[in-house]
C-alpha positions as semicolon CSV with decimal commas, in nm:
position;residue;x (nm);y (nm);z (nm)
1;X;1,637;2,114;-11,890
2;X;1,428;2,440;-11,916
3;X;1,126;2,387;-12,118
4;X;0,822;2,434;-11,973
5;X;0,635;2,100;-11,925
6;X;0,348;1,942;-11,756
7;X;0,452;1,848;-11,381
8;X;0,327;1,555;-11,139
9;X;0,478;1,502;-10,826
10;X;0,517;1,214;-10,622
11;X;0,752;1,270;-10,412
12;X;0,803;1,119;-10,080
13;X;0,616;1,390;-9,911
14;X;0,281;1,437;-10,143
15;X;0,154;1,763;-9,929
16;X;0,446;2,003;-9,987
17;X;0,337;2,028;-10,371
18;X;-0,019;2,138;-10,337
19;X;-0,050;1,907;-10,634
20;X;-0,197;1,598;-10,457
21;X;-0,573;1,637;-10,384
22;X;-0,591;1,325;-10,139
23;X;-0,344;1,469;-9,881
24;X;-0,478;1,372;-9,525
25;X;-0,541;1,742;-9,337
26;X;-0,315;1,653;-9,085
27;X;0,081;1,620;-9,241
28;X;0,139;1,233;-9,184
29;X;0,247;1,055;-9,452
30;X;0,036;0,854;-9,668
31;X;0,039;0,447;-9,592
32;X;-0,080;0,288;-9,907
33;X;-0,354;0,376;-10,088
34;X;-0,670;0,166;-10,237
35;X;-0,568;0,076;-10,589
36;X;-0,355;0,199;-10,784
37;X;-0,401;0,576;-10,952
38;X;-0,361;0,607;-11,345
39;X;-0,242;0,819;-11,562
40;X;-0,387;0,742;-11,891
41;X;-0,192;0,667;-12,231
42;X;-0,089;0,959;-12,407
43;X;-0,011;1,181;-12,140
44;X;0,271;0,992;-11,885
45;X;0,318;0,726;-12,254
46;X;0,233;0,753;-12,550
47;X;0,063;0,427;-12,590
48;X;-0,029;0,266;-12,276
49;X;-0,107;0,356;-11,884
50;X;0,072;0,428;-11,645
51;X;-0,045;0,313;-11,278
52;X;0,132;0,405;-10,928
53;X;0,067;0,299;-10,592
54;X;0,308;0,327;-10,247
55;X;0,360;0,177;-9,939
56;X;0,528;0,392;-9,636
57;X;0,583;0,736;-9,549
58;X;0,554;0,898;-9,216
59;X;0,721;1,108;-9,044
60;X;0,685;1,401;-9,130
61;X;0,743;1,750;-9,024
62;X;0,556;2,061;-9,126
63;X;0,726;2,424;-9,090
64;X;0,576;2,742;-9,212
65;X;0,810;3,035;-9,357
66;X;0,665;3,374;-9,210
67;X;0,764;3,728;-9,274
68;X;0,795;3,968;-9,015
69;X;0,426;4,071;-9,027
70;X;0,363;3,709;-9,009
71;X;0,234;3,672;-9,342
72;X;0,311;3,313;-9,485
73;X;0,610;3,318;-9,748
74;X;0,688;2,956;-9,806
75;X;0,708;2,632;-9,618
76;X;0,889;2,329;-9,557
77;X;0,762;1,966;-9,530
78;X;1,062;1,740;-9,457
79;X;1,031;1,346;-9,408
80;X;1,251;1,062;-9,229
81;X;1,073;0,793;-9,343
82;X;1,088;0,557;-9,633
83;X;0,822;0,553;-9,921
84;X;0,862;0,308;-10,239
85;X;0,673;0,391;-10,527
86;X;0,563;0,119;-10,777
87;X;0,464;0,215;-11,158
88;X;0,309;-0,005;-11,357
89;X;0,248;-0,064;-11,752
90;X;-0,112;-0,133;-11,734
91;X;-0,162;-0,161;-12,130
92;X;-0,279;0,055;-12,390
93;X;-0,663;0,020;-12,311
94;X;-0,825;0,214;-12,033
95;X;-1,105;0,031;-12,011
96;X;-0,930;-0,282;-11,958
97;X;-0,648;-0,268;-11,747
98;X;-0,348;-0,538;-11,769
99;X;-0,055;-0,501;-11,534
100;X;0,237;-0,572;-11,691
101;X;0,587;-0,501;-11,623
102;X;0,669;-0,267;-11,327
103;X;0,925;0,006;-11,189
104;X;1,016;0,020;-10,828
105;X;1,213;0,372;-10,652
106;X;1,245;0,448;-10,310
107;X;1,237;0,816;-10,156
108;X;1,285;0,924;-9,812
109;X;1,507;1,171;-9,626
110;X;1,385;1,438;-9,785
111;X;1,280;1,791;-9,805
112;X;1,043;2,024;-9,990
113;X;1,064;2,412;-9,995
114;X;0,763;2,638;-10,117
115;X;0,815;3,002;-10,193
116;X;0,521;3,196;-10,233
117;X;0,509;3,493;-10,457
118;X;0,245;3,741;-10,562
119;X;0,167;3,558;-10,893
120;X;0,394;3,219;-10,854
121;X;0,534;2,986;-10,613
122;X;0,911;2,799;-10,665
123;X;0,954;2,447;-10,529
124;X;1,299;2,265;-10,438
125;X;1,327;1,924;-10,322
126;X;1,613;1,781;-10,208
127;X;1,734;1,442;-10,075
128;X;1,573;1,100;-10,206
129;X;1,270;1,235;-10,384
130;X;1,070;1,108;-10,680
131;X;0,934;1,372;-10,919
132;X;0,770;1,260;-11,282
133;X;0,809;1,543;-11,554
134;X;0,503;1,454;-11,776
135;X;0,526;1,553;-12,184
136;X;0,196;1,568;-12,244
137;X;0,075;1,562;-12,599
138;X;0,091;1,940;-12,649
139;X;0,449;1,959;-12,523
140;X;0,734;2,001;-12,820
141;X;0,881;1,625;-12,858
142;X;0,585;1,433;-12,757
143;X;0,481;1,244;-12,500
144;X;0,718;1,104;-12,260
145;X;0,807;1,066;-11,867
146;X;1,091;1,126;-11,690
147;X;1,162;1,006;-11,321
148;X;1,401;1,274;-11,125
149;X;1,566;1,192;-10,840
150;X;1,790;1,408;-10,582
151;X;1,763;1,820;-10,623
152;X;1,451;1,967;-10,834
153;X;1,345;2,311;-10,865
154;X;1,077;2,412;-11,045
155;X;0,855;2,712;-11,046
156;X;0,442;2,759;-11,081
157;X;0,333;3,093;-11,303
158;X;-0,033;3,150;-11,101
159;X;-0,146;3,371;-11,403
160;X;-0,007;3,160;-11,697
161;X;-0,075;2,839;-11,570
162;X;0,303;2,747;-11,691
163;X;0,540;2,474;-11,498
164;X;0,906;2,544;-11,545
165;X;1,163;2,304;-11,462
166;X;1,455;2,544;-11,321
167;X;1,705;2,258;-11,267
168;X;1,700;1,869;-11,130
169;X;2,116;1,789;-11,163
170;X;2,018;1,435;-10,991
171;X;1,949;1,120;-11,194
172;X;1,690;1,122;-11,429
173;X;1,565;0,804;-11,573
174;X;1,290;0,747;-11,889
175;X;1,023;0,593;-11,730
176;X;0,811;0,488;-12,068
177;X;1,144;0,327;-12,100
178;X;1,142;0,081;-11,808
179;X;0,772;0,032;-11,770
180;X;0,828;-0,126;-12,200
């Protein structure tokens, strides 16, 4: 898969993405958070919300990539530990949530590599991570979310704004699908 889509990661270690605003300053990993987030219908599904929450993490180690005039070229964040993320249907109106049926993965062992360019930066995860490719509803084929698991690359154009899924050969699974 090539297009260029929407991204949202949750993998097991939220700080090597620079997509997750609630990342603690120190790199430990999260323990479980308030309430559920959401996503809201039309953007993870087309007709109802999507909520996730975790328990675990930890363990965690932080390594940055210099180059020999010690400027900052990538890093790595790698993790030991054992985060399960839940998803949940929580109906088609925002305003009144409803749990409903739910979808359970676990991540852990794993690793995630930055490269910093001039205009871009390429991620790869590897091991047991989770990783949601979002369709939103500008995206060719409509809305629609798919769960990756095992190797994902993908790559951030700073001066487009554009997400490109390089490769994920792991499992990928429809999550609209399992949350129905």
């Amino acid at each position: 898969m090539t297009a260029t889509k929407a991204l949202l990661a949750l993998p097991t270690i939220l700080a090597a993405t620079l997509l997750t605003p609630a990342m603690p300053a120190a790199a430990v990993g999260p323990d479980q958070p308030e309430g559920p987030a959401y996503i809201p219908a039309g953007f993870a599904c087309p007709d109802f919300n999507v909520g996730y929450t975790w328990t675990g993490g930890g363990n965690i180690h932080y390594k940055e990539l210099l180059n020999k005039d010690g400027s900052v070229r990538g890093t790595v964040v790698s993790s030991l530990g054992t985060t399960e993320f839940t998803y949940i249907n929580y109906g088609p109106d925002p305003s009144n949530p409803v749990p409903g049926k739910t979808f359970t993965a676990t991540s852990g062992g794993s690793k995630v590599t930055t490269e910093f360019e001039e205009d871009a930066f390429t991620v790869t995860m590897t091991g047991r991570n989770n990783w949601l490719t979002l369709n939103g509803p500008d995206i060719p084929g409509g809305v629609s979310t798919t769960l990756h698991t095992g190797r994902v690359t993908f790559a951030f154009d700073l001066t487009t704004g554009a997400v490109n899924l390089v490769g994920s050969p792991g499992q990928e699974i429809d999550l609209c699908a399992e949350l129905r």
